[in-house]
MIDOSE-1310 file (N, C-alpha, C; in nm, 2 decimals, decimal comma, always signed):
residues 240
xxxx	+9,02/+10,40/+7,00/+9,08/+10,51/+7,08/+9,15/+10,45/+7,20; +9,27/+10,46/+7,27/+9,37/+10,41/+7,35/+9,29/+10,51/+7,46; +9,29/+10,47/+7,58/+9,24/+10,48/+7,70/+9,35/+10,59/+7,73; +9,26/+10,71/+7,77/+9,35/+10,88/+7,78/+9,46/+10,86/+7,87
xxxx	+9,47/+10,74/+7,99/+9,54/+10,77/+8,06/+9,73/+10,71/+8,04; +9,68/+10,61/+7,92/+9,78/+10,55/+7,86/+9,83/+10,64/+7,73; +9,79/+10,78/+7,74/+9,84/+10,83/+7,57/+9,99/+10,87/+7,61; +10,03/+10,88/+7,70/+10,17/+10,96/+7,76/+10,28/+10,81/+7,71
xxxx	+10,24/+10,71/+7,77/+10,32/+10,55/+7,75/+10,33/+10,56/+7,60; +10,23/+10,56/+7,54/+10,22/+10,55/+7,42/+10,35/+10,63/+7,33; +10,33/+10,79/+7,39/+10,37/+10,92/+7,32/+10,55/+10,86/+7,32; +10,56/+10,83/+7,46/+10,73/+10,76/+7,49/+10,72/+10,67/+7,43
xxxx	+10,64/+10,55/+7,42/+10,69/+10,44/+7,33/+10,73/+10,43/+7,19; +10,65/+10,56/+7,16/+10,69/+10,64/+7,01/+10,85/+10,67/+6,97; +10,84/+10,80/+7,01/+10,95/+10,87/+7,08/+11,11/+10,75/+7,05; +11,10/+10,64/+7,13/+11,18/+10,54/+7,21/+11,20/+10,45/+7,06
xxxx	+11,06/+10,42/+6,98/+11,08/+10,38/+6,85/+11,21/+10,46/+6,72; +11,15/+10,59/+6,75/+11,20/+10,69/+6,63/+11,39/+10,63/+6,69; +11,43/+10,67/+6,81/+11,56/+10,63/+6,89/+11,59/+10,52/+6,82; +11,56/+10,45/+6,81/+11,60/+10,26/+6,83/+11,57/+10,22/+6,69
xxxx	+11,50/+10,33/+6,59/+11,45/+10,27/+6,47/+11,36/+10,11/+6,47; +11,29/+10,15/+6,57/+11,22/+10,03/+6,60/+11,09/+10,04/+6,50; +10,97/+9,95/+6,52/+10,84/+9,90/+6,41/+10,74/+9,97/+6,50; +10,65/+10,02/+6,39/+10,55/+10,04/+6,43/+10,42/+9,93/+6,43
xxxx	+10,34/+9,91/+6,51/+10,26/+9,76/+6,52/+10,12/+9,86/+6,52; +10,03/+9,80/+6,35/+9,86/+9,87/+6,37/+9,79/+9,74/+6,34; +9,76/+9,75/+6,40/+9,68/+9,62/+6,38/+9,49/+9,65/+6,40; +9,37/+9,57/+6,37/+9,29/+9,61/+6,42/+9,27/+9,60/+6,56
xxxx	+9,20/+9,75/+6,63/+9,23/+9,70/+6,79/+9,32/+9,73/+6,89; +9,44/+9,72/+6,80/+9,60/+9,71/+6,85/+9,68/+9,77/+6,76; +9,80/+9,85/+6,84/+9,90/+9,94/+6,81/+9,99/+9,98/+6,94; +10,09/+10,03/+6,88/+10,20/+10,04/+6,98/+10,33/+10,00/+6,88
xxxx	+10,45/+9,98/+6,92/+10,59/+9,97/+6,87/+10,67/+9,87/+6,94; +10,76/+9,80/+6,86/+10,84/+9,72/+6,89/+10,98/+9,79/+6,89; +11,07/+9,79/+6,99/+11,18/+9,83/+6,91/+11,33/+9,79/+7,04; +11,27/+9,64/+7,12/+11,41/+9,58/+7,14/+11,41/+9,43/+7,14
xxxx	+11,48/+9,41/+7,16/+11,51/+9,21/+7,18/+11,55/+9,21/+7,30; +11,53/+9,27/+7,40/+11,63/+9,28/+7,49/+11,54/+9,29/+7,67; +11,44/+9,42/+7,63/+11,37/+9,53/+7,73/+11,23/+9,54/+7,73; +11,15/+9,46/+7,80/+11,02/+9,45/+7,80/+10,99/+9,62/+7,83
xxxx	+10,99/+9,68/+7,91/+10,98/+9,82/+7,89/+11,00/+9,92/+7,74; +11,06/+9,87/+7,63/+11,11/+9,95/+7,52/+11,02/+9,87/+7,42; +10,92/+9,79/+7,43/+10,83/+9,70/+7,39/+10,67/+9,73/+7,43; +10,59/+9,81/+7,40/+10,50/+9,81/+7,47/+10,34/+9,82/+7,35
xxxx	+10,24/+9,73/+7,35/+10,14/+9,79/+7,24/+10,00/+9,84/+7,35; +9,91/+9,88/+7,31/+9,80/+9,92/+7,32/+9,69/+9,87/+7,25; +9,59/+9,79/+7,33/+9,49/+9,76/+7,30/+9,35/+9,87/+7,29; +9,30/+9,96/+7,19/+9,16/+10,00/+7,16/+9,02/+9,94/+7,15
xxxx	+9,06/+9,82/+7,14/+8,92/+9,72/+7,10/+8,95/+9,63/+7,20; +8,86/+9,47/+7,16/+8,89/+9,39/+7,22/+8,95/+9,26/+7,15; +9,06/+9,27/+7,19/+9,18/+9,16/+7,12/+9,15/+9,11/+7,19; +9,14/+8,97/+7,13/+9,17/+8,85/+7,26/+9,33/+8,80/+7,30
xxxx	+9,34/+8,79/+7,43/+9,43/+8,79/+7,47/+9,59/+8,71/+7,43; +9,56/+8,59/+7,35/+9,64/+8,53/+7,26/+9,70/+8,62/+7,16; +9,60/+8,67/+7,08/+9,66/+8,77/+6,94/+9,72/+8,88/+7,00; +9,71/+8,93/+7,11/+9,79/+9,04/+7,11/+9,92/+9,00/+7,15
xxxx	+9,93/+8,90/+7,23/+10,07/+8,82/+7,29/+10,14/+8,77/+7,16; +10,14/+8,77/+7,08/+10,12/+8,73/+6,90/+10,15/+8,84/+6,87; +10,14/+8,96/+6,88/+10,17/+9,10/+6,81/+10,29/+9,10/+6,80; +10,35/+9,07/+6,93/+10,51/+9,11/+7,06/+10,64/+9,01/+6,96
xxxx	+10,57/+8,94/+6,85/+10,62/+8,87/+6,81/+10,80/+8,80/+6,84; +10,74/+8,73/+7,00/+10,85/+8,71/+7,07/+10,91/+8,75/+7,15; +10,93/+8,85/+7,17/+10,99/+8,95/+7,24/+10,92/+8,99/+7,35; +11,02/+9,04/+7,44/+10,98/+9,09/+7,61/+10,87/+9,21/+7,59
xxxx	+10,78/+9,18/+7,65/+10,67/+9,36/+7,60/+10,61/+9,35/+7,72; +10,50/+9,48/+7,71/+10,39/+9,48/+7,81/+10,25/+9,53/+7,64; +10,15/+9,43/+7,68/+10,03/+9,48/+7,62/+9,96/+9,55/+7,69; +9,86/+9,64/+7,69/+9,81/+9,72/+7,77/+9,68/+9,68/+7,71
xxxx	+9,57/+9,62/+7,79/+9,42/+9,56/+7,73/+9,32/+9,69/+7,75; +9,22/+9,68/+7,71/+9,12/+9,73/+7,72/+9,03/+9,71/+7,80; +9,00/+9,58/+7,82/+8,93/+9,50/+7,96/+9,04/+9,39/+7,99; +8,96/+9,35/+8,09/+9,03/+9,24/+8,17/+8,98/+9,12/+8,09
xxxx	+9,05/+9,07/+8,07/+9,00/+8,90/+8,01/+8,96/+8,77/+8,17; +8,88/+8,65/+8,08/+8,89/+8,59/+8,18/+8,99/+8,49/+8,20; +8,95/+8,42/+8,27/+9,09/+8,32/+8,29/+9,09/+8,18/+8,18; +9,00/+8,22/+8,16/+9,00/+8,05/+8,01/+9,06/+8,17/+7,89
xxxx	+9,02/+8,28/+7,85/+9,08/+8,33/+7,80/+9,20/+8,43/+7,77; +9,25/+8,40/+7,92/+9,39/+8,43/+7,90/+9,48/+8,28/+7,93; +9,44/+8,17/+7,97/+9,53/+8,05/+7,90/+9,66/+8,04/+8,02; +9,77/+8,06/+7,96/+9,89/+8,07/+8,02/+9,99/+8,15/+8,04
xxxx	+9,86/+8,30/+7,99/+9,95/+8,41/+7,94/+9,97/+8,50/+8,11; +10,04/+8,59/+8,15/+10,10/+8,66/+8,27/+9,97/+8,78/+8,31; +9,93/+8,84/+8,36/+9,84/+8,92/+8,35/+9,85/+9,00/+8,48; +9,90/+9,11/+8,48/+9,92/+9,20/+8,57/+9,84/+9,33/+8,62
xxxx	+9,77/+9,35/+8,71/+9,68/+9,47/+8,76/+9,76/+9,58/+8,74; +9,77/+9,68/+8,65/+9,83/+9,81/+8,70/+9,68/+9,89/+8,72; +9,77/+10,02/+8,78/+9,67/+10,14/+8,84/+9,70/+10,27/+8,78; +9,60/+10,32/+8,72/+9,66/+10,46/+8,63/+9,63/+10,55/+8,77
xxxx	+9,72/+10,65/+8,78/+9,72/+10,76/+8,90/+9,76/+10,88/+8,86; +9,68/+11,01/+8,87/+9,70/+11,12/+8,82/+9,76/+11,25/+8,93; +9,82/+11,35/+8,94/+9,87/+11,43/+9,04/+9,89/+11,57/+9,00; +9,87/+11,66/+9,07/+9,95/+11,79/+9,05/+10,04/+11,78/+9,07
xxxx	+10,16/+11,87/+8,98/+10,28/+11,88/+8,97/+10,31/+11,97/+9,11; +10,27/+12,08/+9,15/+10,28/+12,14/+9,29/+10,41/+12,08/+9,40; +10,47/+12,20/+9,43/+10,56/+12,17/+9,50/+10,48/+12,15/+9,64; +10,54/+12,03/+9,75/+10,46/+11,98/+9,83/+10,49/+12,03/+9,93
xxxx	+10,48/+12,12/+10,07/+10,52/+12,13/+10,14/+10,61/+12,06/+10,26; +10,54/+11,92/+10,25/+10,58/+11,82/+10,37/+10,68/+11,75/+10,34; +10,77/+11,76/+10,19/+10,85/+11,67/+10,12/+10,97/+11,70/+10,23; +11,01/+11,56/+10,24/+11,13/+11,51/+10,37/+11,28/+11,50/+10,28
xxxx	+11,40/+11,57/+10,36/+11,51/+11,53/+10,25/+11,56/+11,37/+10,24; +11,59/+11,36/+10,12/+11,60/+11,18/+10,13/+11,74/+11,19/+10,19; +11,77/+11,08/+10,21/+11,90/+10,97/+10,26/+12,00/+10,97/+10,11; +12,02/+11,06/+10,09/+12,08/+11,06/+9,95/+12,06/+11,20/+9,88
xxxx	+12,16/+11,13/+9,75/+12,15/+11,25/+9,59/+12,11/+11,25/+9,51; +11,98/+11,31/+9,46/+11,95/+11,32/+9,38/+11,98/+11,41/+9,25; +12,03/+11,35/+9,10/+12,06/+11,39/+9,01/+12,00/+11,37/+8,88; +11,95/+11,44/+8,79/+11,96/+11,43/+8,61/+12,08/+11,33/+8,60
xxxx	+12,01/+11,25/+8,48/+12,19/+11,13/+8,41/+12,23/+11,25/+8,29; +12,34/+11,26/+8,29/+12,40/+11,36/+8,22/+12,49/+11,28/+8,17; +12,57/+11,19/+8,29/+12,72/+11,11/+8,13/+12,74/+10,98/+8,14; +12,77/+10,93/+8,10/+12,80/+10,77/+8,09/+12,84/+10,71/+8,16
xxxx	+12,90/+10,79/+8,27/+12,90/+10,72/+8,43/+12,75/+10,70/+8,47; +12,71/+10,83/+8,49/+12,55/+10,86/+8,54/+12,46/+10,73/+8,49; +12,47/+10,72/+8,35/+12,39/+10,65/+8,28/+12,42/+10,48/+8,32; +12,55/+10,45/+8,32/+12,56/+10,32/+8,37/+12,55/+10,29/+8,54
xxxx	+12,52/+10,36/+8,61/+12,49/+10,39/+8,74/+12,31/+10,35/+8,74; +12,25/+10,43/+8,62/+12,13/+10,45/+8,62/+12,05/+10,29/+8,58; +12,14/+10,19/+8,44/+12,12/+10,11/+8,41/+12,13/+10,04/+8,49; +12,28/+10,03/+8,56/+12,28/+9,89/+8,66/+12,17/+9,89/+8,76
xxxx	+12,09/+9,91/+8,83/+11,98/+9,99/+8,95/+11,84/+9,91/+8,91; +11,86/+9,98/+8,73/+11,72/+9,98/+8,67/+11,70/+9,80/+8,61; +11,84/+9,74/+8,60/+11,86/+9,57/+8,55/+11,86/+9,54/+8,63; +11,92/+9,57/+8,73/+11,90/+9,46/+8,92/+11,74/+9,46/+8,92
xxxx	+11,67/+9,54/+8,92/+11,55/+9,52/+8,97/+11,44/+9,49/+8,87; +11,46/+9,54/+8,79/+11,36/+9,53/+8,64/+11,39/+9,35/+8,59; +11,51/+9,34/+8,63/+11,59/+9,25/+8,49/+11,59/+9,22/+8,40; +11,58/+9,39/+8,33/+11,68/+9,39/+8,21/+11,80/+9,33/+8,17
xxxx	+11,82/+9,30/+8,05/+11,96/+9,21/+8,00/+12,05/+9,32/+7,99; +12,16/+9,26/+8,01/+12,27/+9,36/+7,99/+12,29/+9,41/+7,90; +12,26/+9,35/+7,76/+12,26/+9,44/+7,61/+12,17/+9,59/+7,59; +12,07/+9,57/+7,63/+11,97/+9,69/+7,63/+12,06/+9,80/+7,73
xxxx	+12,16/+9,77/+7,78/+12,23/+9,89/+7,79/+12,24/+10,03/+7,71; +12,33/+9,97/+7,60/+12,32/+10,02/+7,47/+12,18/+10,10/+7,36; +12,11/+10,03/+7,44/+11,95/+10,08/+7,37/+11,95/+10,22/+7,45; +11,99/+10,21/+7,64/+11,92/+10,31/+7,65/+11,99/+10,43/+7,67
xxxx	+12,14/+10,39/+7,58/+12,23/+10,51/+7,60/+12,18/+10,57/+7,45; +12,16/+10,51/+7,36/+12,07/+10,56/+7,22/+11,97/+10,63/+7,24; +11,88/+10,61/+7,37/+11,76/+10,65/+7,42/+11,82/+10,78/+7,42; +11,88/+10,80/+7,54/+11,93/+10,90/+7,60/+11,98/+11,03/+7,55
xxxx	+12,09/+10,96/+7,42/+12,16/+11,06/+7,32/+12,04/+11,12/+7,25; +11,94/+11,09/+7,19/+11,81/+11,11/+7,15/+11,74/+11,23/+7,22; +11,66/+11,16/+7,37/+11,61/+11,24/+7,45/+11,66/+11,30/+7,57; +11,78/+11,29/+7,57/+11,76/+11,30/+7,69/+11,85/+11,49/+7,66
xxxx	+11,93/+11,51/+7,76/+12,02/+11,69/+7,78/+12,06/+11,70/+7,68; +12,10/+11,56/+7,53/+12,20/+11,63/+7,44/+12,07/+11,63/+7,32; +11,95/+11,57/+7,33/+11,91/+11,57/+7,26/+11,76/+11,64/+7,24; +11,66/+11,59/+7,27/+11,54/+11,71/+7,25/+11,46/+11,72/+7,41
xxxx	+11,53/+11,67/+7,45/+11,54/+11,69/+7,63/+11,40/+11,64/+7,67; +11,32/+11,59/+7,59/+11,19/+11,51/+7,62/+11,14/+11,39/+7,74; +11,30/+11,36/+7,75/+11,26/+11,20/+7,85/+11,38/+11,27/+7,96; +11,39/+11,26/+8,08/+11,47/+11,32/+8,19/+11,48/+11,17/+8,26
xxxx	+11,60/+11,13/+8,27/+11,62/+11,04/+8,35/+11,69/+11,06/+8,51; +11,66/+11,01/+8,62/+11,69/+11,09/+8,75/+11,81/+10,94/+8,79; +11,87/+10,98/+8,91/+11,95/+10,89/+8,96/+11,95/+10,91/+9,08; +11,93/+10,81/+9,19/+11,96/+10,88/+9,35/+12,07/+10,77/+9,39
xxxx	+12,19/+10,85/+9,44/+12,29/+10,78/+9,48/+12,28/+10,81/+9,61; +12,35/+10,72/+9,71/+12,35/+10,70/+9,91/+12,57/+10,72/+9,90; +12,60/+10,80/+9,97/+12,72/+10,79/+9,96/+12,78/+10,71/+9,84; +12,74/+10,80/+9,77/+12,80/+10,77/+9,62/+12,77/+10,66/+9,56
xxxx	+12,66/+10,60/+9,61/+12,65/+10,48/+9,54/+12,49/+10,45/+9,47; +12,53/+10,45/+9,34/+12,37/+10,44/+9,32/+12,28/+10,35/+9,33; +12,15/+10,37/+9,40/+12,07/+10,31/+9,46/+11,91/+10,34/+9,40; +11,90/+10,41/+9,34/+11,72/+10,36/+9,27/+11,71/+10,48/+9,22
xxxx	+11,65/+10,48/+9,08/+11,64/+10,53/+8,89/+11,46/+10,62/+8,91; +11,48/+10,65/+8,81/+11,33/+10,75/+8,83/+11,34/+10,80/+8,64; +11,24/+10,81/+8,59/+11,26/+10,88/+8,45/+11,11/+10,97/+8,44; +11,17/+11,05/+8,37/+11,03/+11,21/+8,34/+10,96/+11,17/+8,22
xxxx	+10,90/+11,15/+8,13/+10,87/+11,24/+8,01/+10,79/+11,31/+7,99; +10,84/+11,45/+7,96/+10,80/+11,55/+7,92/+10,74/+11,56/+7,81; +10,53/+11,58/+7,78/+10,47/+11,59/+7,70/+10,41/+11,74/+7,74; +10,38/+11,82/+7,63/+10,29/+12,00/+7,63/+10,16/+11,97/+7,76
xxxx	+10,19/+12,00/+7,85/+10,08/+11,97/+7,96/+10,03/+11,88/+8,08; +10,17/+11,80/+8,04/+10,16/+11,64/+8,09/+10,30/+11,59/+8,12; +10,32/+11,55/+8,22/+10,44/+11,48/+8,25/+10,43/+11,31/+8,28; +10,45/+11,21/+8,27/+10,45/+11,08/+8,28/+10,60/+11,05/+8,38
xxxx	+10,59/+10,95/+8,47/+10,68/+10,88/+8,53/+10,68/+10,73/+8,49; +10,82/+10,71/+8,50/+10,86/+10,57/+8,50/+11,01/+10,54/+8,55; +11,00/+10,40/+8,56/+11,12/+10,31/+8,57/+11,20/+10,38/+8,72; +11,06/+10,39/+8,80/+11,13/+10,38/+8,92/+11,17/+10,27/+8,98
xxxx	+11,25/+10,25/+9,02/+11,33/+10,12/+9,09/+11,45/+10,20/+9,22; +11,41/+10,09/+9,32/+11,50/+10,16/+9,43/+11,52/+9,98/+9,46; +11,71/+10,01/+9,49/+11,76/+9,86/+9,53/+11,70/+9,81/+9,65; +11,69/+9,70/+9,72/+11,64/+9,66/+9,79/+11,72/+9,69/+9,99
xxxx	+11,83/+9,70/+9,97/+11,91/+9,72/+10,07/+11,89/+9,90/+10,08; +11,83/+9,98/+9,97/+11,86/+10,11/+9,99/+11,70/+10,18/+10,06; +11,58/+10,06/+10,03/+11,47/+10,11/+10,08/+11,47/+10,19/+10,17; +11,37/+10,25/+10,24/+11,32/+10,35/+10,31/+11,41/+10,42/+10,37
xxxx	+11,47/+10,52/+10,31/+11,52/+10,66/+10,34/+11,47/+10,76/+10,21; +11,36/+10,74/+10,17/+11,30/+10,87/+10,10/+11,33/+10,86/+9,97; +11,40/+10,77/+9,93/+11,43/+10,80/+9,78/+11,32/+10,80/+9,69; +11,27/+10,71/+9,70/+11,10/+10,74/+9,57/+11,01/+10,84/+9,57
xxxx	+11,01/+10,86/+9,71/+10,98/+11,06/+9,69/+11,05/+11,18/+9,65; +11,17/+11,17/+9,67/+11,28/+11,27/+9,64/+11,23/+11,25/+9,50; +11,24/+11,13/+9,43/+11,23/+11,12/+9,26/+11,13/+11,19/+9,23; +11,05/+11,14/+9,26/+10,89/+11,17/+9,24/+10,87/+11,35/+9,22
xxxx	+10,95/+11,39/+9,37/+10,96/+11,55/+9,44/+11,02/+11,60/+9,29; +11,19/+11,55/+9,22/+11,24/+11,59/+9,15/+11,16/+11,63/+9,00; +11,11/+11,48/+9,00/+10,98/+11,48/+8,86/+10,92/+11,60/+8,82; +10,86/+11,57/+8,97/+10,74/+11,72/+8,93/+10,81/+11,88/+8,93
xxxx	+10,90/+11,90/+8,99/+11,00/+12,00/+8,97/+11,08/+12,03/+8,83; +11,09/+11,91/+8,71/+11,13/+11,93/+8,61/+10,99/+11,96/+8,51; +10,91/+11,93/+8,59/+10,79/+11,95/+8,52/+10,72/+12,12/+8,54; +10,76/+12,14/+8,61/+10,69/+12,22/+8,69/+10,79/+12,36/+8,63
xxxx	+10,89/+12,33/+8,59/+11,01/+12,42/+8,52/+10,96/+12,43/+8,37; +10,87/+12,31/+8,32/+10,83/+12,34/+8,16/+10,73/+12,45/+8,16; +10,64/+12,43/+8,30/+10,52/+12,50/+8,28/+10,41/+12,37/+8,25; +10,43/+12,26/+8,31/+10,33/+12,16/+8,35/+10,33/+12,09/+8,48
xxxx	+10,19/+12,10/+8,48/+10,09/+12,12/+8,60/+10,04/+11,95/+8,66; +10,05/+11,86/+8,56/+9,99/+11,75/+8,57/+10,10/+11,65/+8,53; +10,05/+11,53/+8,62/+10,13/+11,45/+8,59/+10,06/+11,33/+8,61; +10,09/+11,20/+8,53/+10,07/+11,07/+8,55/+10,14/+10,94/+8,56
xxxx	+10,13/+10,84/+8,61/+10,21/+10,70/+8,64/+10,10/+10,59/+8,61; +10,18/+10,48/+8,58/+10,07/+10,36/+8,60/+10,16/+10,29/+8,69; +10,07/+10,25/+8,82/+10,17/+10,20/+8,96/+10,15/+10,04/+8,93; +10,20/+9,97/+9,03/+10,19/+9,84/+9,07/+10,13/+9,81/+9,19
xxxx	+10,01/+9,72/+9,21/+10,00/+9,70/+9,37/+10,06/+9,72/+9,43; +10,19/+9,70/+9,49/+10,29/+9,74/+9,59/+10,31/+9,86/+9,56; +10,30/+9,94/+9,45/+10,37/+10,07/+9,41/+10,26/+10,21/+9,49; +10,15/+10,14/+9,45/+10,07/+10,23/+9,49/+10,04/+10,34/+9,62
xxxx	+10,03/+10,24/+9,71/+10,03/+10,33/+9,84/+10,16/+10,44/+9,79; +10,29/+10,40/+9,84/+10,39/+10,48/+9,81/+10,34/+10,61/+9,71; +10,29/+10,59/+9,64/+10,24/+10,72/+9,53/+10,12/+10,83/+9,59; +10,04/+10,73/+9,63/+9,95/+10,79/+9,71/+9,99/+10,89/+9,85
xxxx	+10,10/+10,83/+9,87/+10,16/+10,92/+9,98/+10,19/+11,02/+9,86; +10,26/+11,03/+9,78/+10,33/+11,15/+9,76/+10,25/+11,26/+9,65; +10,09/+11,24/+9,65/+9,94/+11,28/+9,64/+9,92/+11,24/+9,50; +9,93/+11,12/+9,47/+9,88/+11,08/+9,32/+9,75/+11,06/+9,36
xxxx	+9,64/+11,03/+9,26/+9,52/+10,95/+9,33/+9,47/+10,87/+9,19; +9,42/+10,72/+9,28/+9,38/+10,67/+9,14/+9,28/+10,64/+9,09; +9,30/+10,67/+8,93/+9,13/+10,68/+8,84/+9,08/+10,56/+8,80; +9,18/+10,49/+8,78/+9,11/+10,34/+8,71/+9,23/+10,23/+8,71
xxxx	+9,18/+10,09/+8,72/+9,26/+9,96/+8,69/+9,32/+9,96/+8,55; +9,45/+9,90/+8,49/+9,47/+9,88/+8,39/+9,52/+9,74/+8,34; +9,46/+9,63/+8,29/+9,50/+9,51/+8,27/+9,62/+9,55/+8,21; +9,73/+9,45/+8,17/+9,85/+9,42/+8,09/+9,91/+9,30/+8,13
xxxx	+9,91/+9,21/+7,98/+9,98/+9,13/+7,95/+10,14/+9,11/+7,98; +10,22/+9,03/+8,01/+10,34/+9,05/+8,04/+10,33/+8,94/+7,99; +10,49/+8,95/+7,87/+10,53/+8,87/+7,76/+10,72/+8,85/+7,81; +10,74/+8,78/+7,86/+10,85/+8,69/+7,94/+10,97/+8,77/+7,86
């Protein structure tokens, strides 16, 4: 059984498969989906058991991914592999009272401007290759306004210029965030709360109440401000 606070990653990683016609990966232990060459984010498996940390980096068969463990391994057995702390953090959807207007616009990606606004932002900072472009305008045509409206991707642009990405997905009860990135010259004028603000506002419009992220050390406080709180550590592998 995948650890409840990862079933949302999971549900998108799905989702993002059916899009991309990507593989489904069962393994004992382990499962999740492959489905780029390109985008460690569009790569992601889940550990239920305890794989040791080699075989699951062996799943990814090559390719950029995140494994998501079950425990933390130790350091003889994780070898030479990357191993990253995330933080699972859960929130009411609630409109906040104290939310400050950002330094900026915030919008839905609606067209192929939007979308290449949204990519370039999300590859400066992530670094993503430029090919997975193409992946995530397939994403998009799928889930996003023209298709079953499941994944909402946001954009905040500073006098017209866009400056840091935010994405929704919309599950029956449950909303998940990701792929926030804000450029580094655009920091602190509000944008990752405006996103955040916007999030829970498209969620809040389905008739869901709850919402989750898995942060990064650095990520965290910032979340915490905008009233996540966190339930537990999550090891994951990072596959180059």
């Amino acid at each position: 059984m995948v650890e409840p606070l990862l079933e949302n990653p999971m549900a998108l990683t799905g989702k993002i498969a059916e899009a991309l016609d990507g593989t489904a990966v069962e393994r004992p232990g382990l499962s999740g989906f492959l489905s780029s060459r390109f985008d460690r984010f569009l790569n992601q498996l889940f550990a239920s058991g305890n794989v040791a940390p080699q075989e699951a980096a062996a799943a990814l068969e090559g390719r950029p991914g995140f494994v998501w463990l079950a425990e933390k391994p130790d350091a003889e057995e994780l070898g030479r592999l990357r191993l990253l702390e995330m933080y699972g953090m859960t929130a009411k959807t609630a409109v906040r009272a104290d939310q400050r207007s950002p330094q900026g616009e915030i919008a839905e990606v609606r067209s192929r401007d939007d979308l290449d606004g949204w990519f370039g932002v999300y590859a400066q900072v992530f670094g993503a290759h430029p090919a997975a472009r193409d992946e995530w305008a397939r994403i998009h045509d799928a889930l996003g306004p023209a298709g079953d409206r499941s994944l909402m991707l946001l954009l905040a642009r500073v006098d017209g210029t866009p400056a840091a990405t935010g994405a929704v997905f919309l599950q029956p009860g449950l909303a998940g965030l990701y792929c926030f990135t804000t450029l580094e010259q655009m920091r602190r004028r509000g944008l990752a709360a405006a996103l955040v603000h916007a999030s829970h506002e498209a969620a809040q419009a389905r008739g869901i109440d709850r919402a989750v992220l898995q942060a990064t050390a650095s990520g965290r406080p910032a979340y915490a401000r905008a009233g996540y709180r966190e339930q537990q550590s999550l090891p994951v592998l990072l596959s180059p």
